[in-house]
N, C-alpha and C positions, 0 to 999 in steps of 0.2 A: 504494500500500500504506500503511497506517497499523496503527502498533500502539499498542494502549492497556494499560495497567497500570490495571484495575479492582481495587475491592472485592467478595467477593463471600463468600456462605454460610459464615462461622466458624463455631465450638460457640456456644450459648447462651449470652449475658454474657460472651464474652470476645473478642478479637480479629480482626474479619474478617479471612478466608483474603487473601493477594495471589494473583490470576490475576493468568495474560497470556495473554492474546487477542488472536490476529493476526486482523484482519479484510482482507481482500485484495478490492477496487475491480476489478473488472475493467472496461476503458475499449476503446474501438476502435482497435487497433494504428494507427498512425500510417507508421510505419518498424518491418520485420521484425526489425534488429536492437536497435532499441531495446525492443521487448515481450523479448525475450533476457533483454535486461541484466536486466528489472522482474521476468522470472520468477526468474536466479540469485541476485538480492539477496532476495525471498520467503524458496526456499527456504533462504539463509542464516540468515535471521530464523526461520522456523519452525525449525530446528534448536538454535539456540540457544535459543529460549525452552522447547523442548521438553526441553533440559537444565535449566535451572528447575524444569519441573511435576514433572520426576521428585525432584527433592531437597524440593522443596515438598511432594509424597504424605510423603515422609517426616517430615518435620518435623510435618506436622498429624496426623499418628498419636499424636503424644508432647502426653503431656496437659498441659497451662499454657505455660511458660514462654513465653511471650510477647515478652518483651525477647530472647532469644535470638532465633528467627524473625524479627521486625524486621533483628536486626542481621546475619543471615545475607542478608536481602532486600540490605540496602544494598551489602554487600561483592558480592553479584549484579551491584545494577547500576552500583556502582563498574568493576568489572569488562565490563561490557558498554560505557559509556558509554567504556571508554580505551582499549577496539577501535575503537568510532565515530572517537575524536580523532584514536587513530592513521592507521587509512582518509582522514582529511582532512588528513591533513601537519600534524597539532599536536600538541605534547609531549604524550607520554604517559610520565614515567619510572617506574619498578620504582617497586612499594608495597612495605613491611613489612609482612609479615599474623602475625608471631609475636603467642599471647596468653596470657594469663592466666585464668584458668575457675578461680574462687573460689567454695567453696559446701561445706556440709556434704555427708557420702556419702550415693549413692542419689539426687541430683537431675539425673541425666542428663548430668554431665559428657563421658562416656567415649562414650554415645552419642551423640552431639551431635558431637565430636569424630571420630569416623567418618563422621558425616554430611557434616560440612564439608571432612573428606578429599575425600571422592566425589568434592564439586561443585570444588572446586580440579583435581581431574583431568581432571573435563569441559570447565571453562574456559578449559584448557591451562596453571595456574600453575605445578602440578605432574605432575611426567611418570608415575608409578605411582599418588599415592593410594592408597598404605598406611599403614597406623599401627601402630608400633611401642610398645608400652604398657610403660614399667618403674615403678622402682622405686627407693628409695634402695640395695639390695641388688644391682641390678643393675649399679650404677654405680659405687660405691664397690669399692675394692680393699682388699689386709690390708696393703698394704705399700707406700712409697714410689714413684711410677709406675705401680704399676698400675693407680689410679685413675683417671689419664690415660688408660690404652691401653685400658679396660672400653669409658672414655666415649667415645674415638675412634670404636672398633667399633661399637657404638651407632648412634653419629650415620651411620657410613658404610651402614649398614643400612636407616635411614630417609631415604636420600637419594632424593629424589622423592617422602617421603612428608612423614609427620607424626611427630613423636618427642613423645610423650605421656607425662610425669614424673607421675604420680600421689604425695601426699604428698612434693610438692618440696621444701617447707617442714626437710625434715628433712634435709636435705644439708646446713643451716647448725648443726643442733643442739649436733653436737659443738665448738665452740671454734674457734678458729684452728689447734687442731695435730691436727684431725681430718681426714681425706682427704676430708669430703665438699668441703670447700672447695678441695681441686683440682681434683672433679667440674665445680665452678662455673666455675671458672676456664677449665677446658678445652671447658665448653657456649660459655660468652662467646667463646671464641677461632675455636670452629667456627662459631659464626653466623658471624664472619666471610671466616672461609676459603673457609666453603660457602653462601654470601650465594645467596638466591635459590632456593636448590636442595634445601632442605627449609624444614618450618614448627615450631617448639617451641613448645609448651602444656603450661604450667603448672599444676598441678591440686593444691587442698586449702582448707583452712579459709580465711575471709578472713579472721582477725586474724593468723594464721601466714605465711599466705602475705606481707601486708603488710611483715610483719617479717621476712621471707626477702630481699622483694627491696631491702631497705638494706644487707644483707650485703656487695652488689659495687656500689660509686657505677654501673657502669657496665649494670645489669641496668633499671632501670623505663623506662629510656630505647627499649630495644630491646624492649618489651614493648606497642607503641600500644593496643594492644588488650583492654582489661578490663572480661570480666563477670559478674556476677552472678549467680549460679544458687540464685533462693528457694529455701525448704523447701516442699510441697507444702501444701499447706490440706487440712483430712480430707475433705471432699468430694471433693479431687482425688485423696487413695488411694485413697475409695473405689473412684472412677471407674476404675485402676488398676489395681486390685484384679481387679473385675469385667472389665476387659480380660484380665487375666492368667488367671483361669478358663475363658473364652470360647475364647482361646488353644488351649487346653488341650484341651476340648471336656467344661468343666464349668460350672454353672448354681452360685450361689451363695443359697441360701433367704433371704428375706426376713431371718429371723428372724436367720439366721449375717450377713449383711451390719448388723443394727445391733447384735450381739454384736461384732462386729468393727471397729465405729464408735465403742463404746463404749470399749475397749478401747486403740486408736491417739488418743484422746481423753488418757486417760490416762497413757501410756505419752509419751506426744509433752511431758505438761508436766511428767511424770518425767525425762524424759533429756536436756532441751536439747539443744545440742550433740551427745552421744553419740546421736542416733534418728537412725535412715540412712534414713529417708524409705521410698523404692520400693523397697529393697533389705529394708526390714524388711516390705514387705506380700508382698513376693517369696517370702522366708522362710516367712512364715505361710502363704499360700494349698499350697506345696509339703509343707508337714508337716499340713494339714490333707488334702490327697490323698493322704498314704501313712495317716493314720490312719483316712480312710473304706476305704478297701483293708482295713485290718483287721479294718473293723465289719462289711463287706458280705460278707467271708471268712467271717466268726463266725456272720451272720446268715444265710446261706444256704448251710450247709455242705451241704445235701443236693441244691443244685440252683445255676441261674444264676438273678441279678436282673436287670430286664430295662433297657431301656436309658437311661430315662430315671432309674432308680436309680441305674443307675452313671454318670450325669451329676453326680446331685445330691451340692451337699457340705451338709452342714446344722450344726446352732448342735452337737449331740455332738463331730464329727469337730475344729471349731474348736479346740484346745487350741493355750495361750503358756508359753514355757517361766518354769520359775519361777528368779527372779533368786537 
């Protein structure tokens, strides 16, 4: 048997996909039990790689991010290659996989972070592969202690899973005699209580988050893992865009796609930091499908329009709200 980790058919300009391809040699048994062993080490291999291709469909649906994908491969075959060592009597000790996921909103943080739940559950690092999504509201209490018992319950929730802090940054805002600073306190305490048995991910702006994690000496250390999550390039809303109507089971007109180019053009070197990327093309293509819903109401009050009308969204229905 041999397996190979090929390159193979990525999007256009950007990153070929990783396959794996088991190729399987069939040779002329020798001894009965030894073709045995060669078939149950196969199907061990195709199983496991077949946990792969399923978290690889996913990740290649999601448009760019490129350096994510890579670094999910690696933890792949980090993770595979310390089954091998271990099968051969060589240390293999526990990794840290806690991370950090720095990016403005809208760049797939949240789902990425589901994705990498999955493949942790299929690897067997974790025993559920859930993810648990909060919040500084979620975590913070009004009153002395309680901040602790939020955050406890919390963690004992996502044990097995992923405990996903979106705008973590903001647990240090308030000062030193703010509660979010015992939230910190008591995450730090629980990595190590519960060492192994869940993953924490960290989520929000990178200059914030940077300056979260000097808040506790003991926080960058237990974080190996950070990264980067670009803002989209307007080609890649588009692209996005047009996924997200497809979705739907709508066609986007020529004309509405570079009204709507022109637009996140705009809009993108208006809001630095505040433009939430796929979350704001999100927003527009759902309010441009309740406003053709109106025109085609208005337009066809005495009958139905047929099907490919009520496909199409066109440059009318496009409307941005006004700031």
């Amino acid at each position: 048997m041999n397996g190979r980790v090929m390159a193979a058919g990525g999007q256009p300009g950007g990153r070929p996909s990783r396959q794996i391809n088991v190729v399987l040699r069939n040779q002329e048994p020798q001894i009965l039990a030894k073709d045995e062993a060669i078939s149950v080490q196969a199907a061990k291999s195709v199983t496991k790689h077949t946990h792969f291709q399923e978290i690889q469909g996913e990740l290649e649906q999601l448009v760019g991010l490129e350096n994510i994908k890579e670094l999910v491969f690696e933890i792949y075959a980090f993770l595979q290659i310390a089954q091998m060592r271990s099968e051969a009597g060589l240390l293999s000790g526990a990794h840290v996989y806690h991370m950090v996921f720095k990016g403005n909103p809208g760049t797939g943080k949240t789902t990425v972070a589901r994705i990498v739940a999955k493949m942790f559950q299929k690897m067997g690092v974790l025993s559920k592969g859930h993810l648990i999504e909060v919040e500084r509201a979620d975590l913070v209490g009004e009153y002395i202690g309680h901040t602790a018992q939020k955050t406890r319950d919390l963690v004992k929730k996502a044990l097995g899973g992923i405990l996903f802090i979106d705008e973590a940054y903001s647990l240090a805002r308030g000062g030193e005699k703010d509660f979010g600073k015992e939230a910190i306190d008591t995450l730090v305490k629980s990595m190590e209580d519960h060492k192994n048995q869940f993953i924490l991910i960290l989520a929000g702006y990178s200059e914030e988050i940077d300056f979260f994690l000097q808040t506790n000496p003991g926080l960058p250390s237990r974080f190996p893992i950070q990264v980067e999550f670009p803002d989209y390039t307007i080609d890649q809303l588009i692209q996005i865009s047009e996924m997200m109507a497809k979705e739907r089971d709508y066609i986007l007109m020529p004309q509405t796609i570079l009204k709507l180019k022109q637009h996140l053009l705009q809009e993108k070197n208006d809001s630095l930091h505040a433009f939430s990327n796929a979350r704001y093309v999100r927003n527009a293509i759902e309010r441009s499908i309740r406003h053709q819903a109106v025109r085609l109401l208005e337009q066809y009050s005495d009958g139905s329009p047929g099907k490919l009308e009520l496909m199409t969204i066109r440059t009318e229905d496009l409307k941005f709200e006004r700031k």
